[in-house]
C-alpha positions as CSV (number, residue, x, y, z in Angstrom):
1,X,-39.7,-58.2,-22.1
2,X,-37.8,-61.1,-23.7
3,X,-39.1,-59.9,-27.4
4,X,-40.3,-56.8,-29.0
5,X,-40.7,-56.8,-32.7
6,X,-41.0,-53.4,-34.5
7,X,-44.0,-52.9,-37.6
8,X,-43.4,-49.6,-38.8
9,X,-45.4,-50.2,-42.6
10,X,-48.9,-50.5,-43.1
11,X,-48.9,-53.6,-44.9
12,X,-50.8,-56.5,-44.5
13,X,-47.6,-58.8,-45.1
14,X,-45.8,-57.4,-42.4
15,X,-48.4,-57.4,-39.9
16,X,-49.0,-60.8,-40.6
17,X,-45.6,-62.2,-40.2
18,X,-44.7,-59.8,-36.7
19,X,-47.8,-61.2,-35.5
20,X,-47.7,-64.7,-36.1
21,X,-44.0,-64.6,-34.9
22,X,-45.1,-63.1,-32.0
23,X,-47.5,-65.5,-31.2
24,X,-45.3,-68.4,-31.7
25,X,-43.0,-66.6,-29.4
26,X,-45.5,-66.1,-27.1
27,X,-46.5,-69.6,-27.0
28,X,-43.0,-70.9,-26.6
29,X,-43.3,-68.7,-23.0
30,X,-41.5,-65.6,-23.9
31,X,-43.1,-62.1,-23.3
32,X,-43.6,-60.1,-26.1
33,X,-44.3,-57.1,-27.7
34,X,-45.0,-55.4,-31.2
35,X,-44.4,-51.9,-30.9
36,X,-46.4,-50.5,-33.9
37,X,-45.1,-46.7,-35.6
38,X,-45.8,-44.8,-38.3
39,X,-47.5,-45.6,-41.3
40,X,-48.5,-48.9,-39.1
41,X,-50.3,-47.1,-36.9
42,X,-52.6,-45.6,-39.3
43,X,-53.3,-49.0,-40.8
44,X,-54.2,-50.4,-37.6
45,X,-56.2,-47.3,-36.6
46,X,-57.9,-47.2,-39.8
47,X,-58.5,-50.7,-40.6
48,X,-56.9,-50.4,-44.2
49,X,-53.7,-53.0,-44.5
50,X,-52.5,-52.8,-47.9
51,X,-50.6,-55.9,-49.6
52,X,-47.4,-55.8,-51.7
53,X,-47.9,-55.2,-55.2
54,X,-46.1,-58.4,-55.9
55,X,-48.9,-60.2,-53.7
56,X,-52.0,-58.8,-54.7
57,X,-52.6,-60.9,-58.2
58,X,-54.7,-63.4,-57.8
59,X,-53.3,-66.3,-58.8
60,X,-50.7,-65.2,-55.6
61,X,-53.5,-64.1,-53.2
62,X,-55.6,-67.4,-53.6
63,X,-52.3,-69.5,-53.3
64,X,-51.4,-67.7,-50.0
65,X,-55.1,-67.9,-48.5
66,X,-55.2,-71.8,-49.4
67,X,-51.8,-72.2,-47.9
68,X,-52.8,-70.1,-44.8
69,X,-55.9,-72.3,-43.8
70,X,-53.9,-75.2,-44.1
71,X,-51.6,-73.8,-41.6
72,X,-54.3,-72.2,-39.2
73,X,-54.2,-68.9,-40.4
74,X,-57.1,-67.5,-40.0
75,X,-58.7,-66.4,-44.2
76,X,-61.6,-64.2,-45.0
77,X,-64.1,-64.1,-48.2
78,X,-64.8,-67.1,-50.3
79,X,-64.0,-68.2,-53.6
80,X,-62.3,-66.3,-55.4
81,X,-62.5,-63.3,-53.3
82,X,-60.2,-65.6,-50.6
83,X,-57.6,-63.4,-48.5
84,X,-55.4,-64.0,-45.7
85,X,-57.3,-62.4,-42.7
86,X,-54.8,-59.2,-41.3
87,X,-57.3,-58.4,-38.9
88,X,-58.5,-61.6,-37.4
89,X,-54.5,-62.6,-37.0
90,X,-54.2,-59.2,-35.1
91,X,-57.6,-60.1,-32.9
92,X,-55.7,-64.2,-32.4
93,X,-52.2,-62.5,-31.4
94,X,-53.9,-60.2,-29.1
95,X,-56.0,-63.2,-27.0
96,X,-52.5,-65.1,-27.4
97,X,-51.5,-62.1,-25.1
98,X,-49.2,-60.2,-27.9
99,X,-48.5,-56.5,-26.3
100,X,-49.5,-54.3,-29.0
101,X,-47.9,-50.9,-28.6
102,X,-48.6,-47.8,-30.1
103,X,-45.3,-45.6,-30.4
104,X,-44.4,-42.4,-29.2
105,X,-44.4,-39.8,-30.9
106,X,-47.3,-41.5,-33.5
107,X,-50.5,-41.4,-31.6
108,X,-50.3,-37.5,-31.7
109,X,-49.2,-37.6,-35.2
110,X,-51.8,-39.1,-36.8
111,X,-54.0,-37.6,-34.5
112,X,-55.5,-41.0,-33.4
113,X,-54.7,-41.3,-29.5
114,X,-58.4,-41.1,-28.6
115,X,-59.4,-43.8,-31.5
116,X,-56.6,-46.3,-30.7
117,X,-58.3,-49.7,-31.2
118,X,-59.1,-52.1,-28.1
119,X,-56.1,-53.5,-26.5
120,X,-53.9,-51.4,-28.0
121,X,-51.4,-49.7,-25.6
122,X,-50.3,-45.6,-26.0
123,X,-46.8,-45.4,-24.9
124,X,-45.2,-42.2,-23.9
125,X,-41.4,-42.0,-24.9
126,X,-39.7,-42.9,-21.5
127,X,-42.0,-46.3,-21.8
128,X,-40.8,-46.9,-25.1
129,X,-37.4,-46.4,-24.5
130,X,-37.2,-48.2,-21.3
131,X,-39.3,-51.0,-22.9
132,X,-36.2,-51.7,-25.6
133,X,-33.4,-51.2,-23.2
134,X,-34.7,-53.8,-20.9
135,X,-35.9,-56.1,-23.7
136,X,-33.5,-59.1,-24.6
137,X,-33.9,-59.5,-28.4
138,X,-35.6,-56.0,-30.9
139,X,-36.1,-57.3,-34.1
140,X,-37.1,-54.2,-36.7
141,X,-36.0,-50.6,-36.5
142,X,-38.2,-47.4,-36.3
């Protein structure tokens, strides 16, 4: 694993840059990895990203979806109800062929390692472990 990038929170800001860092990573050729814990999890599981409170005015969220089509990025809604979409750009970093990793101990936590969405990987602690001390760059802690 040349990269593995840790999301431990839930919001939709942080998904959104790990992923589309990944995916640039990716397509520069390197293997990578987001290894998703905690409060992360649950968002992922439960399809509920929340945004920063300094990015959820309007004025802020219409800039950042105007911005993010510009770029690619894929936005849902229209008008005024424009967002950046968190889980499209999940569904775009997984076809890129972004690993995305559910940590040990936080499937069994949250009581969601039957429900872990499609493509998402369970790992047990000796996977997780092995997978960062064989990986050449971890950006994020746990």
């Amino acid at each position: 694993m040349d990269l593995v990038l840790i999301c431990r929170d839930g919001r939709a800001d942080s998904f959104i840059s790990n992923l589309l860092l990944a995916m640039e990573a990716r397509e520069a050729g390197q293997q990578v990895a987001v290894l998703l814990s905690g409060e992360a999890l649950a968002a992922l599981t439960d399809g509920v990203f929340r945004w920063a409170r300094q990015l959820t005015s309007d004025d802020v969220r219409l800039k950042m979806a105007g911005v993010a089509a510009s770029l690619g990025i894929p936005v849902a809604g229209s008008g005024v109800s424009r967002i950046v979409d968190t889980k499209q750009v999940i569904a775009e970093a997984q076809k890129a062929g972004v690993s995305l990793i559910a940590c040990y101990p936080w499937p069994e936590l949250l009581e969601v390692a039957d429900r872990l969405p499609d493509g998402v990987v369970k790992a047990d602690a000796a996977s997780v472990l092995a997978m960062l001390s064989e990986a050449k760059t971890i950006i994020g802690s746990l």
